[in-house]
mmCIF file of the N, C-alpha and C atoms, coordinates in Angstrom:
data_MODEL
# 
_entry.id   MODEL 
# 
loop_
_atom_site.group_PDB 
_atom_site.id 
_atom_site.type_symbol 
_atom_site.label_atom_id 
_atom_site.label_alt_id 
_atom_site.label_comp_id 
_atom_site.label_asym_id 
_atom_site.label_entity_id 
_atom_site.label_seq_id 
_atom_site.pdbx_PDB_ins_code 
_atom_site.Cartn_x 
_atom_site.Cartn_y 
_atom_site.Cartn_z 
_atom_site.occupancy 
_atom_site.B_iso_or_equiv 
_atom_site.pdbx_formal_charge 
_atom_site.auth_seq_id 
_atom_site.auth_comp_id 
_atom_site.auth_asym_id 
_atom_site.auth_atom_id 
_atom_site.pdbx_PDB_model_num 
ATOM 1   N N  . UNK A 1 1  ? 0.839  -1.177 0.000   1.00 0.00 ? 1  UNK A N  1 
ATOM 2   C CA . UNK A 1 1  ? 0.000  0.000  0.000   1.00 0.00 ? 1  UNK A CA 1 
ATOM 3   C C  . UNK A 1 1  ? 0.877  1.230  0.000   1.00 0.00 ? 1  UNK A C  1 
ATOM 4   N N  . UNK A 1 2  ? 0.678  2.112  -0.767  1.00 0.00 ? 2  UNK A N  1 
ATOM 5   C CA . UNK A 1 2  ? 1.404  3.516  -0.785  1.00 0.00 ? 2  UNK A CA 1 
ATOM 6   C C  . UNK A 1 2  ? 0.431  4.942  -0.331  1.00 0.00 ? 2  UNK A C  1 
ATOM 7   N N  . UNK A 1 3  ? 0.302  5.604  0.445   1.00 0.00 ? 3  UNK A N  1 
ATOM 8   C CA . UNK A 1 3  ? -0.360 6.533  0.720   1.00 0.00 ? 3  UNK A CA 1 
ATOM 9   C C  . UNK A 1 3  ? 0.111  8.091  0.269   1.00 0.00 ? 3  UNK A C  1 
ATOM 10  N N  . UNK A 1 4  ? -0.244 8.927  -0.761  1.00 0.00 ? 4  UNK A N  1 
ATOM 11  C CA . UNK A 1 4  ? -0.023 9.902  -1.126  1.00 0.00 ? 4  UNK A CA 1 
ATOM 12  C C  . UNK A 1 4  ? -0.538 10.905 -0.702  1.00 0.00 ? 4  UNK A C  1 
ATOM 13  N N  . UNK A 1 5  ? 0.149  12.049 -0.280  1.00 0.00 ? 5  UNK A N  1 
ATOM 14  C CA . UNK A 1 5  ? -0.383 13.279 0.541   1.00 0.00 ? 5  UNK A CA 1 
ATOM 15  C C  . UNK A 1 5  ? 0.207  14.286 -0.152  1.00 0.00 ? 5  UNK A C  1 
ATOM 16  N N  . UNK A 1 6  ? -1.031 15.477 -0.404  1.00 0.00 ? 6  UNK A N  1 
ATOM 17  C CA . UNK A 1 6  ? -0.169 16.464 -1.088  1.00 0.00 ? 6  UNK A CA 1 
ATOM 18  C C  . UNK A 1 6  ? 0.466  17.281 -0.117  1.00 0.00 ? 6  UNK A C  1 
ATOM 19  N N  . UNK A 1 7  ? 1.401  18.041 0.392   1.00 0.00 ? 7  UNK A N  1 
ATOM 20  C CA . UNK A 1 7  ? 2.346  18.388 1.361   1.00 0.00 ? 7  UNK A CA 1 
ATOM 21  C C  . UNK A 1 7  ? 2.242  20.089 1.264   1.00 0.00 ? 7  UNK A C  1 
ATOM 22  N N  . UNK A 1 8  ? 2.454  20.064 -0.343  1.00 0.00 ? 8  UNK A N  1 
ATOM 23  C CA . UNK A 1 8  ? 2.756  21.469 -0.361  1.00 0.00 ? 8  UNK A CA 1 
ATOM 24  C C  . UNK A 1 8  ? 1.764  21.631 -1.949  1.00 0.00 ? 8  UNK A C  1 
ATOM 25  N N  . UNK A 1 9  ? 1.726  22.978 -2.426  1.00 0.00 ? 9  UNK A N  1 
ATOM 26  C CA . UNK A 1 9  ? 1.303  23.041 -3.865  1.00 0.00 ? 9  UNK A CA 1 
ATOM 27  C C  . UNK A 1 9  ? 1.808  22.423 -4.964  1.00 0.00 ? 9  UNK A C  1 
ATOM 28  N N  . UNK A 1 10 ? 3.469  22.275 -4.896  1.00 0.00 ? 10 UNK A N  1 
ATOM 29  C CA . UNK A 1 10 ? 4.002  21.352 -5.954  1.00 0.00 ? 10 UNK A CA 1 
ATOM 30  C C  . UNK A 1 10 ? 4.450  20.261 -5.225  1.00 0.00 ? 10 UNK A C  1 
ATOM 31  N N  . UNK A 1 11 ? 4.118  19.624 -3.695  1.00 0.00 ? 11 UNK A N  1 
ATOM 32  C CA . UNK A 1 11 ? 5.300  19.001 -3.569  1.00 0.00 ? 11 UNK A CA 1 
ATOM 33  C C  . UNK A 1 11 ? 4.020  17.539 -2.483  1.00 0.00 ? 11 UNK A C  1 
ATOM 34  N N  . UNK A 1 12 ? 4.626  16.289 -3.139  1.00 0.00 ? 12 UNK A N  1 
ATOM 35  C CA . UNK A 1 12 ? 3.964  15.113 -2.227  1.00 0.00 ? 12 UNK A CA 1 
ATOM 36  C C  . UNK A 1 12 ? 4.673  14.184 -1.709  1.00 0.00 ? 12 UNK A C  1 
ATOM 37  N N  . UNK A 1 13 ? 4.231  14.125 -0.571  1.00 0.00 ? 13 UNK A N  1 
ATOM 38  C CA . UNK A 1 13 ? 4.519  13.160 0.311   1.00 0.00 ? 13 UNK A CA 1 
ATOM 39  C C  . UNK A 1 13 ? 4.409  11.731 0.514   1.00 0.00 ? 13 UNK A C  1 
ATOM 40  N N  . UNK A 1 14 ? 5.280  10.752 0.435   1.00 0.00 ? 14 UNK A N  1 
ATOM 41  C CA . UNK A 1 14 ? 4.790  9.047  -0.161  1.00 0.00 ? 14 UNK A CA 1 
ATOM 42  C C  . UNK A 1 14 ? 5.247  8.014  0.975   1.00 0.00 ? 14 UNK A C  1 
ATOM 43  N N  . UNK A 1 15 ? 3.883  7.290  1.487   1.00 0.00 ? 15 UNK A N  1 
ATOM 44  C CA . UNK A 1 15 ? 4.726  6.557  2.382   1.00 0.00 ? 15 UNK A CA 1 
ATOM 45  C C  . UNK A 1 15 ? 3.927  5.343  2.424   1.00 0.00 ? 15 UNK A C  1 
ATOM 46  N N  . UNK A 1 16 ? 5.002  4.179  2.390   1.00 0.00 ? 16 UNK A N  1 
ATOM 47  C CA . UNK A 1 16 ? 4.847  2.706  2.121   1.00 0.00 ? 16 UNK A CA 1 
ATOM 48  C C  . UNK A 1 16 ? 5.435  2.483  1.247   1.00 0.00 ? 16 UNK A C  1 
ATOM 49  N N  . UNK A 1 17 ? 4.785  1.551  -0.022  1.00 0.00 ? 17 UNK A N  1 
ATOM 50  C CA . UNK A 1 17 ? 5.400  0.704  -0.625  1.00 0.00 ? 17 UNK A CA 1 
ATOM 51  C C  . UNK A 1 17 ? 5.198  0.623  -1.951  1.00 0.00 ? 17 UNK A C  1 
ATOM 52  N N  . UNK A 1 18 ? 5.885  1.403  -2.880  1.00 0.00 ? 18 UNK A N  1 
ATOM 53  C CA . UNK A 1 18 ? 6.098  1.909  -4.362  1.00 0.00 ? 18 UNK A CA 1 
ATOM 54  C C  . UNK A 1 18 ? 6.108  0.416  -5.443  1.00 0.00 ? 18 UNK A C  1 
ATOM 55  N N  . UNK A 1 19 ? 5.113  0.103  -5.302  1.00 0.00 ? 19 UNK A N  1 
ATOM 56  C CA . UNK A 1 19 ? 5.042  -1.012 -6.179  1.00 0.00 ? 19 UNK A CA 1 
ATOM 57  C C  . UNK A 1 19 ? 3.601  -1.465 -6.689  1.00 0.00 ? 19 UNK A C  1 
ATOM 58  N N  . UNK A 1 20 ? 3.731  -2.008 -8.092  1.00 0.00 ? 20 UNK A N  1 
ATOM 59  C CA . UNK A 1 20 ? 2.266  -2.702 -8.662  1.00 0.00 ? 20 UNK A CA 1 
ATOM 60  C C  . UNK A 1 20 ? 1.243  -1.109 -9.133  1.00 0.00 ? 20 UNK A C  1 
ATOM 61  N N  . UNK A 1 21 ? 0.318  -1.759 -8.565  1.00 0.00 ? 21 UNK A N  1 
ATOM 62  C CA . UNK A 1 21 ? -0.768 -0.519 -8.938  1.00 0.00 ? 21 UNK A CA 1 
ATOM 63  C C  . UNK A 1 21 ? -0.558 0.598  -8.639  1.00 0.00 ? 21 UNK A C  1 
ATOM 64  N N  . UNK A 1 22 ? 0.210  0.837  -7.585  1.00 0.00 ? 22 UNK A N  1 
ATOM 65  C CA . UNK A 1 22 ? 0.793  2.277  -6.597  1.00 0.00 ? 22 UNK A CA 1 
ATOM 66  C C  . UNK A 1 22 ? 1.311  2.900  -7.945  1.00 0.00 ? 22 UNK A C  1 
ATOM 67  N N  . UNK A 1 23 ? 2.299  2.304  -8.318  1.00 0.00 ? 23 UNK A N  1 
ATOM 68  C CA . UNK A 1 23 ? 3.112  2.855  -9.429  1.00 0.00 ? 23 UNK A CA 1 
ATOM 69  C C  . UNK A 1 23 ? 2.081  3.707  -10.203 1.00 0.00 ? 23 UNK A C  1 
ATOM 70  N N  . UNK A 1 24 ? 1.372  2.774  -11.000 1.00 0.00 ? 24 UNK A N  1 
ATOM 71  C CA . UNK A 1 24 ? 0.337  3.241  -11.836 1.00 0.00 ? 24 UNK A CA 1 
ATOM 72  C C  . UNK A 1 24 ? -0.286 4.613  -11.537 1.00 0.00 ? 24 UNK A C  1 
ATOM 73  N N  . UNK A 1 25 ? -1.127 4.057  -9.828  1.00 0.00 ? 25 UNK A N  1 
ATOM 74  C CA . UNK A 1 25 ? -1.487 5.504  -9.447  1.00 0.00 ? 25 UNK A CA 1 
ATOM 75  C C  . UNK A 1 25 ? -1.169 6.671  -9.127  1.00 0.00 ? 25 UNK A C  1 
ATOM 76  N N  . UNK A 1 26 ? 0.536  6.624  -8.954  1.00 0.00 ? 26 UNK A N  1 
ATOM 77  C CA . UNK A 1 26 ? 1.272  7.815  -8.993  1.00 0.00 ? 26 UNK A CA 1 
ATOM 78  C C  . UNK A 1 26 ? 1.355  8.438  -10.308 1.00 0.00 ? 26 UNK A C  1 
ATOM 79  N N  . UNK A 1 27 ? 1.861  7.764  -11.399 1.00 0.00 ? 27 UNK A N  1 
ATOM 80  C CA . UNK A 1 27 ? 1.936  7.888  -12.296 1.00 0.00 ? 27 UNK A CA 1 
ATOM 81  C C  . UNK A 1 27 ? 0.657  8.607  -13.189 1.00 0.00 ? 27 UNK A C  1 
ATOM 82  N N  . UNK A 1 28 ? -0.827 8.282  -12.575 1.00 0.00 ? 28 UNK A N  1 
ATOM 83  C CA . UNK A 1 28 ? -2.086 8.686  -13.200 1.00 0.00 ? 28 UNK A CA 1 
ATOM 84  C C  . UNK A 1 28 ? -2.275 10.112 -12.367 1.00 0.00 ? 28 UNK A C  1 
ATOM 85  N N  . UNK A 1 29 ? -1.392 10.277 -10.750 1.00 0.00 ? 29 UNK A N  1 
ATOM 86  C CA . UNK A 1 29 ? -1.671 11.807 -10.326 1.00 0.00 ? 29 UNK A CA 1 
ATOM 87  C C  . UNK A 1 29 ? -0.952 12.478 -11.207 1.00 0.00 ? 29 UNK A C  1 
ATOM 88  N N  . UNK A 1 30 ? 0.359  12.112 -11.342 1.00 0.00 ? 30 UNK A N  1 
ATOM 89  C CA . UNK A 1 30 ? 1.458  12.943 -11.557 1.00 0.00 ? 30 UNK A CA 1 
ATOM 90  C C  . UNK A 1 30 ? 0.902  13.369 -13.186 1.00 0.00 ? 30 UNK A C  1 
ATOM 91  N N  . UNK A 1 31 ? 0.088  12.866 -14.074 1.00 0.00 ? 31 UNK A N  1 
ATOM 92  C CA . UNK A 1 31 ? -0.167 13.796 -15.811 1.00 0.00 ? 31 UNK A CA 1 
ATOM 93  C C  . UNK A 1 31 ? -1.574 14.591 -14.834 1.00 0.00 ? 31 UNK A C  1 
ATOM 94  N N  . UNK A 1 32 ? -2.085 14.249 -13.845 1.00 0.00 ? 32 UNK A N  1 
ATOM 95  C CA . UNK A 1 32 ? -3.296 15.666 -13.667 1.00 0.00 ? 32 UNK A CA 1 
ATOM 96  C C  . UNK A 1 32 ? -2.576 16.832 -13.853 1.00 0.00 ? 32 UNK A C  1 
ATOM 97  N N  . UNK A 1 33 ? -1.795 16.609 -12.465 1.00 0.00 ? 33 UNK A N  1 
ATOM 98  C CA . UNK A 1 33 ? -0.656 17.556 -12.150 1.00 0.00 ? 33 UNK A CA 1 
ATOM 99  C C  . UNK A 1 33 ? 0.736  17.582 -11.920 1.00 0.00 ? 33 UNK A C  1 
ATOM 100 N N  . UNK A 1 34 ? 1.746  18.470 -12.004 1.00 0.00 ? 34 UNK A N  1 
ATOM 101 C CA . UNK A 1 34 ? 3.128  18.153 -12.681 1.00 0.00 ? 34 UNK A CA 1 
ATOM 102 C C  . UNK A 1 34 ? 3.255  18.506 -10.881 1.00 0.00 ? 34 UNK A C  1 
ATOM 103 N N  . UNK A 1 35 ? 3.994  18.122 -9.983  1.00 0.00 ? 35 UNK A N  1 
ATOM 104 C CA . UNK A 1 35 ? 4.625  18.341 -8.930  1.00 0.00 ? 35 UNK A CA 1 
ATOM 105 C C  . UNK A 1 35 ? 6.185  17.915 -8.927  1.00 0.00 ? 35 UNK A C  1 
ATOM 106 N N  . UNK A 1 36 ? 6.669  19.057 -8.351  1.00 0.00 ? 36 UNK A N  1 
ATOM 107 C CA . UNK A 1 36 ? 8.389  19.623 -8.490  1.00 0.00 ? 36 UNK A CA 1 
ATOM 108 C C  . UNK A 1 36 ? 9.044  18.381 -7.654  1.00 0.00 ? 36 UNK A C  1 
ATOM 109 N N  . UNK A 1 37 ? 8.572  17.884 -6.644  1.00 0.00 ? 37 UNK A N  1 
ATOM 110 C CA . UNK A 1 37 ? 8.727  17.324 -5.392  1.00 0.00 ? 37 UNK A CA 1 
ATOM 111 C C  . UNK A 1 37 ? 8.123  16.217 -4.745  1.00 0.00 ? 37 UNK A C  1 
ATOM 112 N N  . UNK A 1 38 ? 9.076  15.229 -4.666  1.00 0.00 ? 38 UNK A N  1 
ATOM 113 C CA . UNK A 1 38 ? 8.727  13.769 -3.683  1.00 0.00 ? 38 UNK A CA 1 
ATOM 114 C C  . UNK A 1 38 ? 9.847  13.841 -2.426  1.00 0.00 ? 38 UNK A C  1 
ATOM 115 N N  . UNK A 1 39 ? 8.479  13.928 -1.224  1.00 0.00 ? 39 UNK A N  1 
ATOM 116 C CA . UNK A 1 39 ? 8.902  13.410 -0.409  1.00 0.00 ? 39 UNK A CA 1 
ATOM 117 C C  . UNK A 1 39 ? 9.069  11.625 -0.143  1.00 0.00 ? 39 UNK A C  1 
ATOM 118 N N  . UNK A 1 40 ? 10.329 11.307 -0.022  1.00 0.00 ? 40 UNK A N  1 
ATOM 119 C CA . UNK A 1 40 ? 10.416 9.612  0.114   1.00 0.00 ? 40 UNK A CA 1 
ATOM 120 C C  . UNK A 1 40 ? 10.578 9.360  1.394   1.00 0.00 ? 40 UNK A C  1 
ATOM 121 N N  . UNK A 1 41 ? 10.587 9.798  2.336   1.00 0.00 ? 41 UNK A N  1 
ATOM 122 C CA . UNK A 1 41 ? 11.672 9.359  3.848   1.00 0.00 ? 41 UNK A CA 1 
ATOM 123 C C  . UNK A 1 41 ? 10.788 8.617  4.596   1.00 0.00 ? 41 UNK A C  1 
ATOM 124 N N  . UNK A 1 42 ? 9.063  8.343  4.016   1.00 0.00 ? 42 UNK A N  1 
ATOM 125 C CA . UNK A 1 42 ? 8.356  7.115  4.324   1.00 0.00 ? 42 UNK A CA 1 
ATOM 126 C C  . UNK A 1 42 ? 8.242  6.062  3.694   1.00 0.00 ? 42 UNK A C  1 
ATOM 127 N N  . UNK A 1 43 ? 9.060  5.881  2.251   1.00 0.00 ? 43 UNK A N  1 
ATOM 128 C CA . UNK A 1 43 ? 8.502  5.051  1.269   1.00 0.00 ? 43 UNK A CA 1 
ATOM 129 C C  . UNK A 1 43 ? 9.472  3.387  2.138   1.00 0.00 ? 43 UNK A C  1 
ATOM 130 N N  . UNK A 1 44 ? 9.376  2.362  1.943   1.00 0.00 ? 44 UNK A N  1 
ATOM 131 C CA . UNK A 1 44 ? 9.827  1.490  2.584   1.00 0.00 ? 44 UNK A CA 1 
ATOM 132 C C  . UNK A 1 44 ? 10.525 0.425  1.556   1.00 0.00 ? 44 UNK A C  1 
ATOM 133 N N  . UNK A 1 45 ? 9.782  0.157  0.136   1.00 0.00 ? 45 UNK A N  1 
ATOM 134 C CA . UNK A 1 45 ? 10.059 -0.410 -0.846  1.00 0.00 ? 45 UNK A CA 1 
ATOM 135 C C  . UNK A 1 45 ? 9.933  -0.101 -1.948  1.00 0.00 ? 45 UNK A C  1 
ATOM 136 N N  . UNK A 1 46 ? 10.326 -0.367 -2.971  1.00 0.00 ? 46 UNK A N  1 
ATOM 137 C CA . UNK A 1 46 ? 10.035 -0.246 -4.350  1.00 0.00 ? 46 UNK A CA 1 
ATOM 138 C C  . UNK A 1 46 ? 10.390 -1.209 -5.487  1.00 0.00 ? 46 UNK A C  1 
ATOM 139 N N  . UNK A 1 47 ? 9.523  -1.104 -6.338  1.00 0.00 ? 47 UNK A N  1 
ATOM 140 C CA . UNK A 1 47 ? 9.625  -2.043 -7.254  1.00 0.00 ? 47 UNK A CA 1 
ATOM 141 C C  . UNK A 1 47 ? 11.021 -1.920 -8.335  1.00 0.00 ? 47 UNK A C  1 
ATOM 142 N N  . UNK A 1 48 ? 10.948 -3.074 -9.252  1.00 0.00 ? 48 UNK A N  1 
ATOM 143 C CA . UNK A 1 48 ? 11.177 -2.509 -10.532 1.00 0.00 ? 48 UNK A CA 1 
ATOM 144 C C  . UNK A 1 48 ? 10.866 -1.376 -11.351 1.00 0.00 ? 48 UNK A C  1 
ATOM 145 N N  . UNK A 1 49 ? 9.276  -1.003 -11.491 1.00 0.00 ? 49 UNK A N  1 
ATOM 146 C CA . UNK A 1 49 ? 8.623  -0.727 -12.130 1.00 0.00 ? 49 UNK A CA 1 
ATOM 147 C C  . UNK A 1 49 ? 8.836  0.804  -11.445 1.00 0.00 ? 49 UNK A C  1 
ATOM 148 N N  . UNK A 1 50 ? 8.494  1.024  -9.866  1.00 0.00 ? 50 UNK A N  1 
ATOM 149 C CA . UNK A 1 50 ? 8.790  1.786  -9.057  1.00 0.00 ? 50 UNK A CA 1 
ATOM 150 C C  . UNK A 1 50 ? 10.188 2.498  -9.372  1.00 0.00 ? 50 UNK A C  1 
ATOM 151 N N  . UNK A 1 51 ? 11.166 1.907  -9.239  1.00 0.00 ? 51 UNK A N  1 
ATOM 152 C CA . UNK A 1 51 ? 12.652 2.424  -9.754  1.00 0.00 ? 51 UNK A CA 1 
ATOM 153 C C  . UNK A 1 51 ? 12.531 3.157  -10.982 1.00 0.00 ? 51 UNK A C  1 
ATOM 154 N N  . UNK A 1 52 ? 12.124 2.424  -12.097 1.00 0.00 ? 52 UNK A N  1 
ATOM 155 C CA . UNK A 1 52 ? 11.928 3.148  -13.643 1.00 0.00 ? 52 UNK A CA 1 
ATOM 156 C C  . UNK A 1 52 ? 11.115 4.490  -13.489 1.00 0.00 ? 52 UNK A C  1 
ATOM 157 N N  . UNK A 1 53 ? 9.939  4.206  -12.459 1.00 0.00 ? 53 UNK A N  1 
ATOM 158 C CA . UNK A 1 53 ? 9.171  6.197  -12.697 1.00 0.00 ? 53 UNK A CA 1 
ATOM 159 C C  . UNK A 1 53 ? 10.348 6.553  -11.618 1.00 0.00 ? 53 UNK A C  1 
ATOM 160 N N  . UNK A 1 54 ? 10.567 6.820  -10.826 1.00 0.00 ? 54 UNK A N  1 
ATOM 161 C CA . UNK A 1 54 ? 11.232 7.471  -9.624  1.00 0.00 ? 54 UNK A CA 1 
ATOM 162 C C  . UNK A 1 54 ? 12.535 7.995  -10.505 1.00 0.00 ? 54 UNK A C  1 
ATOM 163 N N  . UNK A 1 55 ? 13.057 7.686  -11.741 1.00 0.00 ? 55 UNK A N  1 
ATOM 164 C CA . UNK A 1 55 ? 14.580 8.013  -12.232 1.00 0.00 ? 55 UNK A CA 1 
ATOM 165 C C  . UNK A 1 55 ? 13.904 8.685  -13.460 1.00 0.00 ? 55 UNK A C  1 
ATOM 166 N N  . UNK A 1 56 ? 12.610 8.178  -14.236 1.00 0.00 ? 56 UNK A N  1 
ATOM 167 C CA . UNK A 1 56 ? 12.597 8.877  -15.273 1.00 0.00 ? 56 UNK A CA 1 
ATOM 168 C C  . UNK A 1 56 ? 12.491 10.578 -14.609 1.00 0.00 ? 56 UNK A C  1 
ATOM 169 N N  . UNK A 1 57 ? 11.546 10.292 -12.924 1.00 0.00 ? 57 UNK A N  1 
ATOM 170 C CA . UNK A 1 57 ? 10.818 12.007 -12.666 1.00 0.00 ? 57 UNK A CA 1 
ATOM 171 C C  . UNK A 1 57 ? 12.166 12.554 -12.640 1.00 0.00 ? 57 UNK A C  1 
ATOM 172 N N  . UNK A 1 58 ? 13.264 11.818 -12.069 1.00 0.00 ? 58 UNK A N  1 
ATOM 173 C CA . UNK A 1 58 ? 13.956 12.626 -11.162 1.00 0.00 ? 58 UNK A CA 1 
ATOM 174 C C  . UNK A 1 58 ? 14.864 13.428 -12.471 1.00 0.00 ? 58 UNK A C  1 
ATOM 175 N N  . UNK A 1 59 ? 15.568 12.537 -13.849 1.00 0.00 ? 59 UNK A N  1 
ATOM 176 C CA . UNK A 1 59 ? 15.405 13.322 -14.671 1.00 0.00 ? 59 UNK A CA 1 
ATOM 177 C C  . UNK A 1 59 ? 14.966 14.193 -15.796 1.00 0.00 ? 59 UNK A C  1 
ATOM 178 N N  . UNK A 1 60 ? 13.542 14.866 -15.289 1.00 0.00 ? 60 UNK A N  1 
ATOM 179 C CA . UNK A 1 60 ? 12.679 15.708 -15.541 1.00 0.00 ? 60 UNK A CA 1 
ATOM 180 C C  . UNK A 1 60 ? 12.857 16.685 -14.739 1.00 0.00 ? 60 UNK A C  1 
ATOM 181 N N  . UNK A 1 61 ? 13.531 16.393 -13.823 1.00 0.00 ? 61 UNK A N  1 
ATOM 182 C CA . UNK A 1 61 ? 13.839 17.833 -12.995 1.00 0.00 ? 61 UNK A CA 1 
ATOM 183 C C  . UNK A 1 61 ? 13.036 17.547 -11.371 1.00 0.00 ? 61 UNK A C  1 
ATOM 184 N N  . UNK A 1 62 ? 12.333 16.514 -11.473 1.00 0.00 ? 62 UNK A N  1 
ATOM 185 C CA . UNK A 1 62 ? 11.741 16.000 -9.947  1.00 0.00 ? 62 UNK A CA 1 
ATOM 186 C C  . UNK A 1 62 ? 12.533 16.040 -9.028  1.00 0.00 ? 62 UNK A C  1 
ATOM 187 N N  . UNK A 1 63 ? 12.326 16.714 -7.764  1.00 0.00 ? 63 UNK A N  1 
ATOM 188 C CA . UNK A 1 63 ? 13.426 16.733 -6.515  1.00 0.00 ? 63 UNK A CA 1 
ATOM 189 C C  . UNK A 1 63 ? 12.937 15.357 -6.032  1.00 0.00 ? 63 UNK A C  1 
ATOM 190 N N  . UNK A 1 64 ? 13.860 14.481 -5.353  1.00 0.00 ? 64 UNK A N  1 
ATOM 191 C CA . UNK A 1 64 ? 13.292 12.979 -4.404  1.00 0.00 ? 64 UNK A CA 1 
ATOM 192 C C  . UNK A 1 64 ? 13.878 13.265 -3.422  1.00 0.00 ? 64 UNK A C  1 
ATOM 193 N N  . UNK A 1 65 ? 13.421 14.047 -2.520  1.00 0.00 ? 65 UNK A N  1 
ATOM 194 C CA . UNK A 1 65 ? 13.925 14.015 -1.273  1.00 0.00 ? 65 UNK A CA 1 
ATOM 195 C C  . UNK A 1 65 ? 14.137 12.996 -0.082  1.00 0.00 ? 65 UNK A C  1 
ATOM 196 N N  . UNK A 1 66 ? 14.747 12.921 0.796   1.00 0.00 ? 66 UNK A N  1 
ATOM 197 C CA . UNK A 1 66 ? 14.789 12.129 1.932   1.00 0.00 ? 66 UNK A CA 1 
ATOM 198 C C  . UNK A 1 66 ? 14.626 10.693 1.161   1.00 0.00 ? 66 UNK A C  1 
ATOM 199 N N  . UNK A 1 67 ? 14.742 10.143 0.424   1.00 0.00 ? 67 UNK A N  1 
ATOM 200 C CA . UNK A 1 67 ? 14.615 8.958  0.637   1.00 0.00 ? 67 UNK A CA 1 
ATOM 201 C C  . UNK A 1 67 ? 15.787 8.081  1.987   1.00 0.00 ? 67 UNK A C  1 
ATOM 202 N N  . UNK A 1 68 ? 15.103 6.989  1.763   1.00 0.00 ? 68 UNK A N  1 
ATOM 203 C CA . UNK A 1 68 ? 15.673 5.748  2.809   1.00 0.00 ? 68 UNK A CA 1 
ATOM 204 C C  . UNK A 1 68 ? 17.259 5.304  2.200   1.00 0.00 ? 68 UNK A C  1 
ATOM 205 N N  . UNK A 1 69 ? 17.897 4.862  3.479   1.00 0.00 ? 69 UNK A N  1 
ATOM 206 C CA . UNK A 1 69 ? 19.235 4.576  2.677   1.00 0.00 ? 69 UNK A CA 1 
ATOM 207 C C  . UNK A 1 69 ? 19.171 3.373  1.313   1.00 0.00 ? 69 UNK A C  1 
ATOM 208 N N  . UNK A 1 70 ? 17.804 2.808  1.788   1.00 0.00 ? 70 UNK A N  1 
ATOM 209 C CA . UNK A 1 70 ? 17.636 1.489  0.816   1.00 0.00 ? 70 UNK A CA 1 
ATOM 210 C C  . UNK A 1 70 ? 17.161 1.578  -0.731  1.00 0.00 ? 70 UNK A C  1 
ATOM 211 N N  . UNK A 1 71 ? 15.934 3.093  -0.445  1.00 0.00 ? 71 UNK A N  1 
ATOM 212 C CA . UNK A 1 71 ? 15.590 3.619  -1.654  1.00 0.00 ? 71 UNK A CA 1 
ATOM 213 C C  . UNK A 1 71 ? 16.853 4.287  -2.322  1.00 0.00 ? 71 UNK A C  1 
ATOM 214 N N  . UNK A 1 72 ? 17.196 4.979  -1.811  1.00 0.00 ? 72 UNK A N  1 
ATOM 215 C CA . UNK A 1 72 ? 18.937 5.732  -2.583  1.00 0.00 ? 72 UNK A CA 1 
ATOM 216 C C  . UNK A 1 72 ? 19.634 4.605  -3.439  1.00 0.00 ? 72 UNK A C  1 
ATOM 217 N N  . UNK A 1 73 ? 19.697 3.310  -2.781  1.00 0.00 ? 73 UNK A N  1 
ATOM 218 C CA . UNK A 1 73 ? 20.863 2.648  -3.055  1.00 0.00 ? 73 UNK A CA 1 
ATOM 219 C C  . UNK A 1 73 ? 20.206 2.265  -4.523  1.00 0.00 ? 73 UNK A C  1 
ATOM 220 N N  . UNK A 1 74 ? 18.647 1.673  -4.775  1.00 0.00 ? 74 UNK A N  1 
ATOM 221 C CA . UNK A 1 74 ? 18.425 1.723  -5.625  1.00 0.00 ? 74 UNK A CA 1 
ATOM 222 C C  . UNK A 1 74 ? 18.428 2.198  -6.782  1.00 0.00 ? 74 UNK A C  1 
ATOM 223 N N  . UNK A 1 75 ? 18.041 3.668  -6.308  1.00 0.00 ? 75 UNK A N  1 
ATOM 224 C CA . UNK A 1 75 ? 18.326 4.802  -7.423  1.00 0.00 ? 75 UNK A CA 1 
ATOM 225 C C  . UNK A 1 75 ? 19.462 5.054  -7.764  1.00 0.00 ? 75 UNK A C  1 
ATOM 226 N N  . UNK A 1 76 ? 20.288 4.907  -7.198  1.00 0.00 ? 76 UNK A N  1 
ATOM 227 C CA . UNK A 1 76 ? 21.825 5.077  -7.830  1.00 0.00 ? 76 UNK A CA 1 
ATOM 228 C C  . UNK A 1 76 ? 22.379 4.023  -8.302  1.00 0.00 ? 76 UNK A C  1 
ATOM 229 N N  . UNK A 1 77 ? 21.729 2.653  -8.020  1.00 0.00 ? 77 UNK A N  1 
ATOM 230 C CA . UNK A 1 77 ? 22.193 1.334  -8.926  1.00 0.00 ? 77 UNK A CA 1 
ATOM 231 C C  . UNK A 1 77 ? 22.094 1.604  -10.518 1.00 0.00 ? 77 UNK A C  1 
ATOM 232 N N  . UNK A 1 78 ? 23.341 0.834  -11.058 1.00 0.00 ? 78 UNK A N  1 
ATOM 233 C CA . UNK A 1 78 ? 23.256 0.546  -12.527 1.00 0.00 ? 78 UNK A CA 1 
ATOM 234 C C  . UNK A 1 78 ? 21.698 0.042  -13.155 1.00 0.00 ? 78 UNK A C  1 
ATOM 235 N N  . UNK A 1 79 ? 21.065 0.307  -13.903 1.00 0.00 ? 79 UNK A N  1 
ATOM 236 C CA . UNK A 1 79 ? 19.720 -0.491 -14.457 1.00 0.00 ? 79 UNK A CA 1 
ATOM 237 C C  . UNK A 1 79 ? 20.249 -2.120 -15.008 1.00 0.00 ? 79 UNK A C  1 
ATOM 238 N N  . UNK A 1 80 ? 19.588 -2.871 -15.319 1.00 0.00 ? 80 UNK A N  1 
ATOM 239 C CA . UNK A 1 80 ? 19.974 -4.137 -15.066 1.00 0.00 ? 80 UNK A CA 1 
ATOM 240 C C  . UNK A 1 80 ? 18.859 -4.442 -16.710 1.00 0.00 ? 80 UNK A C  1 
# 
């Protein structure tokens, strides 16, 4: 389960677990509206699928803040 909170005007807050349908439904907020900003420092897991949006936002100019040391390690892994 992933729970999305909008935080600020451009900026949301994500906490749980970035995978499966979550993906999707981030993905179906994020074309309503374009937000500058993810808060991660609740997210706990993430997918494959999860990894691929989280790197395409981030280069689009998406800030990913706070993530977990576990989410980081991901995002900075080689793609496979």
């Amino acid at each position: 389960m992933l729970r999305i909170t909008a935080a600020a005007e451009q900026s949301l807050v994500l906490e749980g677990r970035l995978v499966g349908e979550w993906v999707t439904e981030l993905q179906r907020m994020l074309r309503q509206r374009p937000y500058l900003q993810l808060d991660l420092s609740q997210v706990r897991f993430v997918d494959a699928a999860g990894v691929a949006l989280l790197r395409r936002l981030q280069s689009e100019g998406v800030v990913l803040s706070s993530p977990s040391p576990f989410v980081a390690e991901l995002l900075n892994s080689r793609p496979t």
